[in-house]
Backbone bond lengths (Angstrom), bond angles and torsions (degrees), N, CA, C in turn:
res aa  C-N    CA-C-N  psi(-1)  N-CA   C-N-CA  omega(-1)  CA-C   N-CA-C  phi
1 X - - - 1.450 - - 1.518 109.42 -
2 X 1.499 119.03 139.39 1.407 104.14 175.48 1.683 102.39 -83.55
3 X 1.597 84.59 171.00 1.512 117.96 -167.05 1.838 94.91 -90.72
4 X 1.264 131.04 106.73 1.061 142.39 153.76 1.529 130.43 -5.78
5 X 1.214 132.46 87.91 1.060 105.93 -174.10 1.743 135.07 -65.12
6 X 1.577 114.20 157.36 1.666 109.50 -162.32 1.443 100.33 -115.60
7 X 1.183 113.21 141.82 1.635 117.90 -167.55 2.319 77.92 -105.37
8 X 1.583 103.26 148.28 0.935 103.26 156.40 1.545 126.70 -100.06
9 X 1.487 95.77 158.98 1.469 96.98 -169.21 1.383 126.61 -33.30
10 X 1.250 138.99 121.96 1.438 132.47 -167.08 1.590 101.88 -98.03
11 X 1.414 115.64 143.32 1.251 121.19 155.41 0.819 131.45 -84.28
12 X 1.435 115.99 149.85 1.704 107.58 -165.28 1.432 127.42 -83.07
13 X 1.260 108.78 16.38 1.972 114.50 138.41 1.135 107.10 -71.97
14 X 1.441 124.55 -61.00 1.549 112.92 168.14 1.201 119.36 -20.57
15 X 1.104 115.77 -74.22 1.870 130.51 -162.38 1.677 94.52 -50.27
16 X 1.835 109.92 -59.81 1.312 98.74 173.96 0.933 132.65 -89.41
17 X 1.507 134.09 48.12 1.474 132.49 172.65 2.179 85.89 -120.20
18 X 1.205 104.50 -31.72 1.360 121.79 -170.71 1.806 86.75 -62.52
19 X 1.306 120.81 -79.91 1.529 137.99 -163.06 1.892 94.96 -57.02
20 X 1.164 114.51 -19.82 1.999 106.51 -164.61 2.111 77.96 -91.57
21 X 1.256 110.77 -41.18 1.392 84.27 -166.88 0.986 107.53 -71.72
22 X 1.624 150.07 -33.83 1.032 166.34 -95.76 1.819 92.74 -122.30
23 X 1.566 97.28 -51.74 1.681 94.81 -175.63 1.725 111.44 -100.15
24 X 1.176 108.76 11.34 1.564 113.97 -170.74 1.593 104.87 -105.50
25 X 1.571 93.44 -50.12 2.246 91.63 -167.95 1.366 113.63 -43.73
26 X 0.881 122.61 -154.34 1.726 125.51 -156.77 1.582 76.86 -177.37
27 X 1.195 143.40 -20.69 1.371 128.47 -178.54 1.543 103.76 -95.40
28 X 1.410 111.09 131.40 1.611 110.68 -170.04 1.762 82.58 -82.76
29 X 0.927 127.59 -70.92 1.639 108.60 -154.03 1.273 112.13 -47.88
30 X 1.632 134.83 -45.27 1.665 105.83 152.64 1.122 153.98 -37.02
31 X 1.564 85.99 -37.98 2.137 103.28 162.75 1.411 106.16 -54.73
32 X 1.443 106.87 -46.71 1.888 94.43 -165.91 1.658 104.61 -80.48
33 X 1.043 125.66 -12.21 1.787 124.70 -159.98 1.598 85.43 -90.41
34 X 1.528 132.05 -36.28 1.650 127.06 -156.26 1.404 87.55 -88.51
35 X 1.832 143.22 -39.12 1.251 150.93 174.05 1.560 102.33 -41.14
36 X 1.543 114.23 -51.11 1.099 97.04 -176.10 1.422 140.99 -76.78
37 X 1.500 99.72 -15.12 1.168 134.68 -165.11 1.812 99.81 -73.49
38 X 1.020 99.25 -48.06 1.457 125.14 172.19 1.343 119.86 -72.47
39 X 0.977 129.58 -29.70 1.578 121.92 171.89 1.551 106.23 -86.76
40 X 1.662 117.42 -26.13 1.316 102.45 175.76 1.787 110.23 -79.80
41 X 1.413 103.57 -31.79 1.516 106.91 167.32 1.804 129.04 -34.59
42 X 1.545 88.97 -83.21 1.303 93.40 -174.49 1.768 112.31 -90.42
43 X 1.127 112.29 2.96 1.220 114.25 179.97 1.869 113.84 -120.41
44 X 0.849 92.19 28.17 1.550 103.91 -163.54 1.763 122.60 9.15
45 X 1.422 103.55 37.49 1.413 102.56 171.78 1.870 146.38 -69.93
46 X 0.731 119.13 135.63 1.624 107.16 -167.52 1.332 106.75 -77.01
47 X 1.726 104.03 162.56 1.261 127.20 -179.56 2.008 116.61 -33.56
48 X 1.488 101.70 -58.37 1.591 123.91 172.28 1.801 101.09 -30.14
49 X 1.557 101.72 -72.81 1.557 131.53 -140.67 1.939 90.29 -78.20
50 X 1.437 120.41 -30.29 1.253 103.38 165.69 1.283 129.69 -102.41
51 X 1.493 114.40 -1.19 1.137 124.23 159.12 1.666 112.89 -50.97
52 X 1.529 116.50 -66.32 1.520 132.32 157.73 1.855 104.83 -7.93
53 X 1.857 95.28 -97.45 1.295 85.64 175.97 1.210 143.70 -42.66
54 X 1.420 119.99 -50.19 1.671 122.06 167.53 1.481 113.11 -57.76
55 X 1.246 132.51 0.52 1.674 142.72 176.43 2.135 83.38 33.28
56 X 1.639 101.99 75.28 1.403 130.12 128.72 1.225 136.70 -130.22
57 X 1.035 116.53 176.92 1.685 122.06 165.13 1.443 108.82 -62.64
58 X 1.285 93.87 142.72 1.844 99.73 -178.72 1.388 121.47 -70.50
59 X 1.114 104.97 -36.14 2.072 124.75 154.37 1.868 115.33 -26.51
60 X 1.647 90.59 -69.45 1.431 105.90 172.19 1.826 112.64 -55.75
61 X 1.094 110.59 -33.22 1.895 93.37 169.72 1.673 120.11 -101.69
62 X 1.670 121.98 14.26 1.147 124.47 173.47 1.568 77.42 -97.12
63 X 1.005 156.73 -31.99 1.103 139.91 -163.71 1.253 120.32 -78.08
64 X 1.347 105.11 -51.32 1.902 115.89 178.43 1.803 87.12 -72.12
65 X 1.279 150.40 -18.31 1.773 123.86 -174.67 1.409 89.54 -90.99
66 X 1.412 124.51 -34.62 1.621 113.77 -169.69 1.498 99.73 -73.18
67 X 1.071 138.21 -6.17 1.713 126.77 -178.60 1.131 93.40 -92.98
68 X 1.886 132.39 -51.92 1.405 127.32 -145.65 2.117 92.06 -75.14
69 X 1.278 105.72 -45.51 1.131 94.32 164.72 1.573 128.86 -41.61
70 X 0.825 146.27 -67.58 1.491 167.17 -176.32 1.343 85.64 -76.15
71 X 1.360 171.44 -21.61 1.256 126.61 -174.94 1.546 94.96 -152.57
72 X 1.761 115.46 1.75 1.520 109.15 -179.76 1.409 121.96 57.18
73 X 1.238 132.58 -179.10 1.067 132.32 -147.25 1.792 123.44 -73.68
74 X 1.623 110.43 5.81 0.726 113.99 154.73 1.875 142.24 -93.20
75 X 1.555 75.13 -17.63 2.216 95.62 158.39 1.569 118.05 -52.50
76 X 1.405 102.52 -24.72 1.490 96.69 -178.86 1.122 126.81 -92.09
77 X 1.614 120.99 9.04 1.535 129.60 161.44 1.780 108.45 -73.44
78 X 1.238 94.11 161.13 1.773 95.77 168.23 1.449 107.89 -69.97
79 X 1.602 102.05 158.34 1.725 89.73 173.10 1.382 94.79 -113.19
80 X 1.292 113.51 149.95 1.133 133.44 155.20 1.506 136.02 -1.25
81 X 1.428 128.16 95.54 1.173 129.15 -160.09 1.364 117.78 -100.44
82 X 1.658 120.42 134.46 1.873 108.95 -177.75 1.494 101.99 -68.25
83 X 1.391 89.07 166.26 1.482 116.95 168.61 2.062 86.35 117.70
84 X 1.430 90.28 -164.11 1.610 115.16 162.12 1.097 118.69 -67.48
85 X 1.339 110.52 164.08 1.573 130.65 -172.97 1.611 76.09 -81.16
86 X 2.253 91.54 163.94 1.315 93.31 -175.08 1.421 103.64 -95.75
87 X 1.380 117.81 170.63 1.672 127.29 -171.79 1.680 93.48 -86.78
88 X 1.636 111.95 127.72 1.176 122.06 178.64 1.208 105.85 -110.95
89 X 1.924 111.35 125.22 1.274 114.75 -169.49 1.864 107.41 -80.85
90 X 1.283 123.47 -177.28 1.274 105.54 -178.48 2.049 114.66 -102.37
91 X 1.372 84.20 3.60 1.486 100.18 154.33 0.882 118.09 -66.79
92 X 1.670 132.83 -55.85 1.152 152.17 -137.44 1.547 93.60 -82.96
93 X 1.630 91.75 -51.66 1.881 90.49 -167.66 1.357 104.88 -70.92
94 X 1.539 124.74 -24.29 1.378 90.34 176.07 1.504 114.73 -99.65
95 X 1.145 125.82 16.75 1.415 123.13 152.77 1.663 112.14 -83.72
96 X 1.272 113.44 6.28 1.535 102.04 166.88 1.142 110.36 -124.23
97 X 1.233 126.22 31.06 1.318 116.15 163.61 1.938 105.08 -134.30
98 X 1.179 93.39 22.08 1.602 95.20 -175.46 1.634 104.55 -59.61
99 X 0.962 118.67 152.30 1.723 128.56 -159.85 1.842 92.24 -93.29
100 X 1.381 96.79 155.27 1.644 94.18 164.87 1.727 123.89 -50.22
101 X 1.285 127.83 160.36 1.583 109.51 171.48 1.577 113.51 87.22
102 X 1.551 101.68 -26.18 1.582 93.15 -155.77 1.524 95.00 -125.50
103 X 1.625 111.34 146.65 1.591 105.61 -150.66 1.935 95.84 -119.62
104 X 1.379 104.66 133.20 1.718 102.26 159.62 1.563 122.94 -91.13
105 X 1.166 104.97 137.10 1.913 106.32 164.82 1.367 125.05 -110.81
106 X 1.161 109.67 132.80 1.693 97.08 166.76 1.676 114.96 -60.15
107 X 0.865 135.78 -154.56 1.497 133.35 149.27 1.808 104.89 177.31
108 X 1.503 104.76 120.30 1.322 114.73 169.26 1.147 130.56 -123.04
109 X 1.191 125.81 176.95 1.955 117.53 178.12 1.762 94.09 -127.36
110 X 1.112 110.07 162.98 1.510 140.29 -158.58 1.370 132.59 -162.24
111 X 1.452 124.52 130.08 1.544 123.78 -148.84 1.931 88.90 -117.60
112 X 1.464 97.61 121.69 1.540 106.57 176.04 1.955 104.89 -103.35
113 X 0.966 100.17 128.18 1.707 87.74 -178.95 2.172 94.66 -135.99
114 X 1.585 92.19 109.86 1.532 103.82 -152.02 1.927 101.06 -81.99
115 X 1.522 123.01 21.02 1.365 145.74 168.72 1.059 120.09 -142.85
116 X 1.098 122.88 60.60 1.792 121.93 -172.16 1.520 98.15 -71.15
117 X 1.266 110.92 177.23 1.390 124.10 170.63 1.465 101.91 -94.45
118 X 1.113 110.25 148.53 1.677 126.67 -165.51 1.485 111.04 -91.92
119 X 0.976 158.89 168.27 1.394 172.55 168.73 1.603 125.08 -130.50
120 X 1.294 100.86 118.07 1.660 98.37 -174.81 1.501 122.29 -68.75
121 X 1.077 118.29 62.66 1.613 132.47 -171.23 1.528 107.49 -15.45
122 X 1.372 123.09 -62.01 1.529 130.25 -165.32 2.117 99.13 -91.45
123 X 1.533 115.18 39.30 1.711 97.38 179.93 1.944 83.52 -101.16
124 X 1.368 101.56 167.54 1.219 103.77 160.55 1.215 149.81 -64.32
125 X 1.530 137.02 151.64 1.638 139.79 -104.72 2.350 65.77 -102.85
126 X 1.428 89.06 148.26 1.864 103.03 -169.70 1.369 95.88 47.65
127 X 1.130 140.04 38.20 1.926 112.71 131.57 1.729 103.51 -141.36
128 X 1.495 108.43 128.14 1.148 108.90 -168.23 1.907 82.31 -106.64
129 X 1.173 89.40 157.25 1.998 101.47 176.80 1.662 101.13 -118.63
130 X 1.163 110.16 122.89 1.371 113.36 -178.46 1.515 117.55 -93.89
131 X 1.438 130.89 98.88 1.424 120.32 172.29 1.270 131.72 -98.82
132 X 1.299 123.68 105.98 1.647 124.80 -138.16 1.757 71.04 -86.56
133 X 1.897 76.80 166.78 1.875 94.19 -167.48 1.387 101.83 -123.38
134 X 1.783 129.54 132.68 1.441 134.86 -145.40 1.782 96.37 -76.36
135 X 1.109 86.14 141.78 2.273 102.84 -179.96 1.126 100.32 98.32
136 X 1.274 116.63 -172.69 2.034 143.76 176.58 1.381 81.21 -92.60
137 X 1.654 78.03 138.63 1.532 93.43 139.88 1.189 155.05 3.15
138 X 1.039 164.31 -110.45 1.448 155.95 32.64 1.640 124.31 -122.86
139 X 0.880 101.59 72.27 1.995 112.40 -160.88 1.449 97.71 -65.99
140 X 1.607 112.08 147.80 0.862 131.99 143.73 1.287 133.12 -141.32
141 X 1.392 128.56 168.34 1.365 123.26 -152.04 1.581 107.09 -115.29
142 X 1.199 134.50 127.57 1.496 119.05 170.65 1.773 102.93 -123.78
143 X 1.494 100.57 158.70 1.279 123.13 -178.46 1.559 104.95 -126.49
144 X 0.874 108.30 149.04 1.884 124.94 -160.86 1.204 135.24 -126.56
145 X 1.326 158.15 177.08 1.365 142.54 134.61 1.372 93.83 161.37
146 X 2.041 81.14 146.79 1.850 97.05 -148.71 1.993 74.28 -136.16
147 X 2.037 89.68 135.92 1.218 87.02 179.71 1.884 103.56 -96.29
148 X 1.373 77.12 144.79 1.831 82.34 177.14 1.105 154.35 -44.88
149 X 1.552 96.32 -22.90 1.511 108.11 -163.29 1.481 89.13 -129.01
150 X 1.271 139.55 -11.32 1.580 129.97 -158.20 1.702 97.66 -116.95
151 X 1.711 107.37 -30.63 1.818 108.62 -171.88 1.700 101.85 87.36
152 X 1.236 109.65 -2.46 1.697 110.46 174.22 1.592 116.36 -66.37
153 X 1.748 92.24 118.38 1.662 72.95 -179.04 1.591 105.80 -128.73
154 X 1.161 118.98 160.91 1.736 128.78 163.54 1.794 112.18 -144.46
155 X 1.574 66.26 139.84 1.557 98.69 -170.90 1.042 99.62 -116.92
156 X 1.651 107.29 172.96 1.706 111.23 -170.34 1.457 89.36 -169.32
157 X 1.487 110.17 103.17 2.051 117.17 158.69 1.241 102.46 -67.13
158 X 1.060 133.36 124.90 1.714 130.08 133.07 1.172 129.58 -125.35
159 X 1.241 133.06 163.69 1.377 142.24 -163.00 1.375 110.73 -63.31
160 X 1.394 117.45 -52.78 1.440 129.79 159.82 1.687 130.83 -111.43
161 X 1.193 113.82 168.80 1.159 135.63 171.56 1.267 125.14 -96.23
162 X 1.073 117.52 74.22 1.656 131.30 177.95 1.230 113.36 -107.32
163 X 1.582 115.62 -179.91 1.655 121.53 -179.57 1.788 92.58 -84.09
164 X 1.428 127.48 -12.05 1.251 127.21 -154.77 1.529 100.78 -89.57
165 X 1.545 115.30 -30.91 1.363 125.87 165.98 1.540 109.17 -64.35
166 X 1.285 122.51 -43.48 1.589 121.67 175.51 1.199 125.97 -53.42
167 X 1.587 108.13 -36.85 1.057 113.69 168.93 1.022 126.99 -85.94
168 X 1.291 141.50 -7.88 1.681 148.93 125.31 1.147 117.04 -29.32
169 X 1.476 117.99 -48.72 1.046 91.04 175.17 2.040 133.99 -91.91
170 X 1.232 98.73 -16.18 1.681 125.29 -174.77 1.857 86.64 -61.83
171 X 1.408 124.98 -55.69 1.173 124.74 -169.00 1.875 109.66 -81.11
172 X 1.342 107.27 -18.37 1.969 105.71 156.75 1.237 97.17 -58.85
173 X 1.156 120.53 -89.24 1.658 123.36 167.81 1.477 132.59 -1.05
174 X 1.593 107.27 -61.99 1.604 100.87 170.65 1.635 109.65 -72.84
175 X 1.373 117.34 -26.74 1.741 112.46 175.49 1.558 112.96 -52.74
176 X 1.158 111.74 -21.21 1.837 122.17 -158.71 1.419 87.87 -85.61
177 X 1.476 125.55 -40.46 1.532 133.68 -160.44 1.361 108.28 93.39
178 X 1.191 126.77 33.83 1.174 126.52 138.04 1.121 143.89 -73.82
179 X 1.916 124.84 116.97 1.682 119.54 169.23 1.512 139.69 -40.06
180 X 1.163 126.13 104.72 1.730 103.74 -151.45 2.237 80.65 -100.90
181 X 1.227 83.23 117.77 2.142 96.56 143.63 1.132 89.52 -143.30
182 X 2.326 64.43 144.07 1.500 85.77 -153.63 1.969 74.58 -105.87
183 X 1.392 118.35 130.10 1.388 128.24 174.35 1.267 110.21 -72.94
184 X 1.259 145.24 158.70 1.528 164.57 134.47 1.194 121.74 -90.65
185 X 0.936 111.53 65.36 1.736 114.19 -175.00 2.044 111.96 -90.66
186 X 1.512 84.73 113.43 1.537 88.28 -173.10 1.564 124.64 -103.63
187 X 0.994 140.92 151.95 1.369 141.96 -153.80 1.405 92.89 -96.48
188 X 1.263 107.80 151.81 1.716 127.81 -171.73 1.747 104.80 -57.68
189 X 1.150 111.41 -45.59 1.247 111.23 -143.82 2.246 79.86 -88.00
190 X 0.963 101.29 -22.92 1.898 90.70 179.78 1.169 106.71 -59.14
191 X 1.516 116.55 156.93 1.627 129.51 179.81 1.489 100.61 -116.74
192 X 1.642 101.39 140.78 1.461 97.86 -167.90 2.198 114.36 -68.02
């Protein structure tokens, strides 16, 4: 059986340089690598028992305590990967520079059709059997948006797809206290 690994005693700059990153990053995989760091810290839990809670592999948190050990609280960033820097969309950048206080959403639209046509799951691999399903259709349309940083989301079914639904939902949104920009993000190959 292996021998457990032992975090040494942390000082309590440790703990709070550990706990400031912990509630400050904006990067979830630092949040979870300083969590762990911290539950074996001040909670003296083993590799197994926080694996459990964080629902990972137990591998994956001998790994993040054997770096923070050996390189402290800076082991728990990613290191540096070859190739190119990555391509930053202009979504992206302005979801990473959103200010404290102030919240991003994704927001999408989505086609519900409450009679689909059925599919014979078990026919053989290249022949699908189509069994249409009795009545119309019945489509409906939903509009969406999930805020980024909180997991808050609203949705909206409606019958149609209008600008009148958009604006249902942009104005759910400002009721919540959410900032709405509205982005223009244009594809390379468009001419201004």
């Amino acid at each position: 059986m292996r021998q457990p690994i032992r975090l040494p005693e942390l000082t309590p700059e440790a703990i709070q340089e550990l706990d400031s990153l912990y509630r400050t990053t904006r990067d979830v995989r630092l949040r979870a690598r300083s969590q762990m760091v911290l539950l074996a810290a001040e909670q003296g839990l083993t590799a197994p028992a926080i694996a459990r809670i964080m629902r990972v592999d137990e591998n994956t948190v001998l790994l993040w305590l054997k770096r923070y050990v050996a390189e402290g609280i800076n082991g728990l960033a990613d290191k540096p990967r070859p190739g190119g820097p990555a391509k930053v969309t202009p979504v992206e950048d302005v979801r990473d520079h959103v200010k404290p206080g102030e919240f991003f959403c994704y927001a999408d639209e989505f086609n519900v059709s409450w009679l689909p046509t059925l599919r014979a799951m078990l026919s053989p691999k290249g022949q699908q059997v189509m069994i249409p399903t009795p009545g119309q259709p019945n489509t409906h349309y939903g509009l969406g948006a999930v805020n980024y940083h909180a997991g808050e989301t609203v949705v909206l079914v409606r019958r149609h797809k209008r600008r009148r639904e958009i604006a249902e939902l942009l104005q759910t949104l400002v009721d919540r206290g959410t900032i709405i920009w509205w982005l223009r993000v244009r594809s390379p190959s468009s001419t201004p």
